[in-house]
VEXDREN-2710 file (C-alpha; in Angstrom, 1 decimal):
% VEXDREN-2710
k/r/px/py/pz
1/UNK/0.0/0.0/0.0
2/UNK/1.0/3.3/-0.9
3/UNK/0.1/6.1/1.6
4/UNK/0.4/9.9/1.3
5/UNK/1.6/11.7/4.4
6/UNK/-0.2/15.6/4.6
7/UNK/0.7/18.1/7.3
8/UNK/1.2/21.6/8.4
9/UNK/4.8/23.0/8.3
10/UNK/4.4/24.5/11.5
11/UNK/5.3/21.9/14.3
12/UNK/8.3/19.6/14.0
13/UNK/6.8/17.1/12.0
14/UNK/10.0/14.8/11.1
15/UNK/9.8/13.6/14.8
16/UNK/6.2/14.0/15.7
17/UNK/4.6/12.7/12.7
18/UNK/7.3/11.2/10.3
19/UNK/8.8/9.0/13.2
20/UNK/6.2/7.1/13.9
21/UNK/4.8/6.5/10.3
22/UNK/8.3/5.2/9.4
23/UNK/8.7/2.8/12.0
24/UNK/5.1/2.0/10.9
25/UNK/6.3/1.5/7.2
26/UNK/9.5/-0.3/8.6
27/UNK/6.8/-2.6/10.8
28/UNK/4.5/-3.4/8.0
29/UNK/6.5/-2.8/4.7
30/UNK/4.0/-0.3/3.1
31/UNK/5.4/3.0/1.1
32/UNK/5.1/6.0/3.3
33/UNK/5.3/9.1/1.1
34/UNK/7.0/12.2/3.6
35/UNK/6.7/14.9/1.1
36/UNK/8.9/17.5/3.1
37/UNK/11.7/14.7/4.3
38/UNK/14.4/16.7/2.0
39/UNK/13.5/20.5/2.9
40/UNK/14.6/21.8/-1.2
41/UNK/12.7/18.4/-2.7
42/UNK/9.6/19.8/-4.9
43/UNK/7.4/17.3/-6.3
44/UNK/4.1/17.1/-7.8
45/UNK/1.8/16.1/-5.0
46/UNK/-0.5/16.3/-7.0
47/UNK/0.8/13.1/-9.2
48/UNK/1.6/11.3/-6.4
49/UNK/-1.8/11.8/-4.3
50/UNK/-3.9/10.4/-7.7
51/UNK/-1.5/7.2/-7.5
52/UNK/-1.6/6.7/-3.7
53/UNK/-4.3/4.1/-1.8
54/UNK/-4.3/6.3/1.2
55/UNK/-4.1/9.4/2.5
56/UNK/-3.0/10.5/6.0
57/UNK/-3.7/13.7/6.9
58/UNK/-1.8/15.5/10.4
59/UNK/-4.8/18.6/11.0
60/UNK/-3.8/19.9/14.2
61/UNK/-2.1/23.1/12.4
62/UNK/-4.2/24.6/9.4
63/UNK/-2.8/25.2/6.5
64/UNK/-4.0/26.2/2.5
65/UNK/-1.2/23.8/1.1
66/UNK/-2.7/20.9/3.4
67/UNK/-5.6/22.0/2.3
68/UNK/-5.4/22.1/-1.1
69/UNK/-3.8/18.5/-1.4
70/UNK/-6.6/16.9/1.2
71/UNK/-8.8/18.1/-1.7
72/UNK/-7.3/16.7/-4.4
73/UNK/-7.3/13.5/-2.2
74/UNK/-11.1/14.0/-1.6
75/UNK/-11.8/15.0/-5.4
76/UNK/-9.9/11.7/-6.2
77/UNK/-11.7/9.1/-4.1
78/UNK/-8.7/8.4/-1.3
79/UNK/-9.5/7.0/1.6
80/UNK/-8.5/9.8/4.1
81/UNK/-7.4/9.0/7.8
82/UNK/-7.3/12.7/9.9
83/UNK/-5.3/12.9/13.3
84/UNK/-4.9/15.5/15.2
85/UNK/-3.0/16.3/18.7
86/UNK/-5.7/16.4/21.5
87/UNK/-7.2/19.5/22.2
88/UNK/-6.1/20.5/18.7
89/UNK/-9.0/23.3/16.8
90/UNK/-10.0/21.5/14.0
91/UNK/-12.2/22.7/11.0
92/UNK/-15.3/21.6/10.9
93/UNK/-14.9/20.6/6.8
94/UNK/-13.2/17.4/8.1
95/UNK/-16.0/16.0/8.5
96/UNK/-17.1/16.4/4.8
97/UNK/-14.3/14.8/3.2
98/UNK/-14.2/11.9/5.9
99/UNK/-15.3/10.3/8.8
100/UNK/-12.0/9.0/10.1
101/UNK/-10.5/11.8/12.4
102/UNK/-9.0/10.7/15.3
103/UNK/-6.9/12.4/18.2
104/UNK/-3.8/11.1/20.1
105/UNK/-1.8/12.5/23.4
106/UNK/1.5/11.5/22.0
107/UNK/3.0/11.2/18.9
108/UNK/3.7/7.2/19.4
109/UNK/0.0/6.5/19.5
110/UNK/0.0/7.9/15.4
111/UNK/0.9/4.6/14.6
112/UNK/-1.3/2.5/16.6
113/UNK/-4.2/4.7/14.9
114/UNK/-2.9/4.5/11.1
115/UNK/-2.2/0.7/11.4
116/UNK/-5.7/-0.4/11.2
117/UNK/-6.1/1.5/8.0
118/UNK/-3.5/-0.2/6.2
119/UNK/-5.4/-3.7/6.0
END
């Protein structure tokens, strides 16, 4: 399975989302696609959303880019998996483009939450 990784730049998202989801990956051998791993790296997320089988989407920080590409997902058909940090303010337009939001305390409960998706 290929999933699509979508967050805000504006918390340190290598450790508290990419860390998790790639010892997921490691765990279960799925393709986990961390589109700001290399800081200069442009791609087409666009591209790579259309070819994905899931999408998994950090919301606790807004943001028009995020935006934009959970969109595309939507528009697309992906499934899309929303977490967000507890106590996070989340937009109530979740809730049109999926019914799979889900909170966590700590970052090492992201995984424990994604895994089920991957089956």
């Amino acid at each position: 399975m290929k999933v699509y990784c979508v967050h805000s730049r504006a918390f340190d998202f290598r450790n508290a989302y990419y860390k998790p989801l790639a010892q997921l990956a490691k765990a279960t051998g799925h393709t986990f696609i961390f589109p700001h791993e290399q800081e200069d790296a442009v791609q087409n997320s666009q591209d790579i959303i259309r070819s994905c089988d899931l999408v998994v989407a950090e919301v606790s920080f807004p943001s028009i880019g995020m935006g934009i590409e959970i969109g595309w997902a939507h528009a697309y058909g992906k499934p899309i998996v929303a977490i967000f940090r507890q106590n996070a303010n989340l937009s109530s337009s979740l809730h049109i483009i999926t019914n799979d939001i889900h909170s966590y305390a700590d970052p090492e409960e992201i995984a424990s939450i994604v895994a089920p998706f991957l089956e």
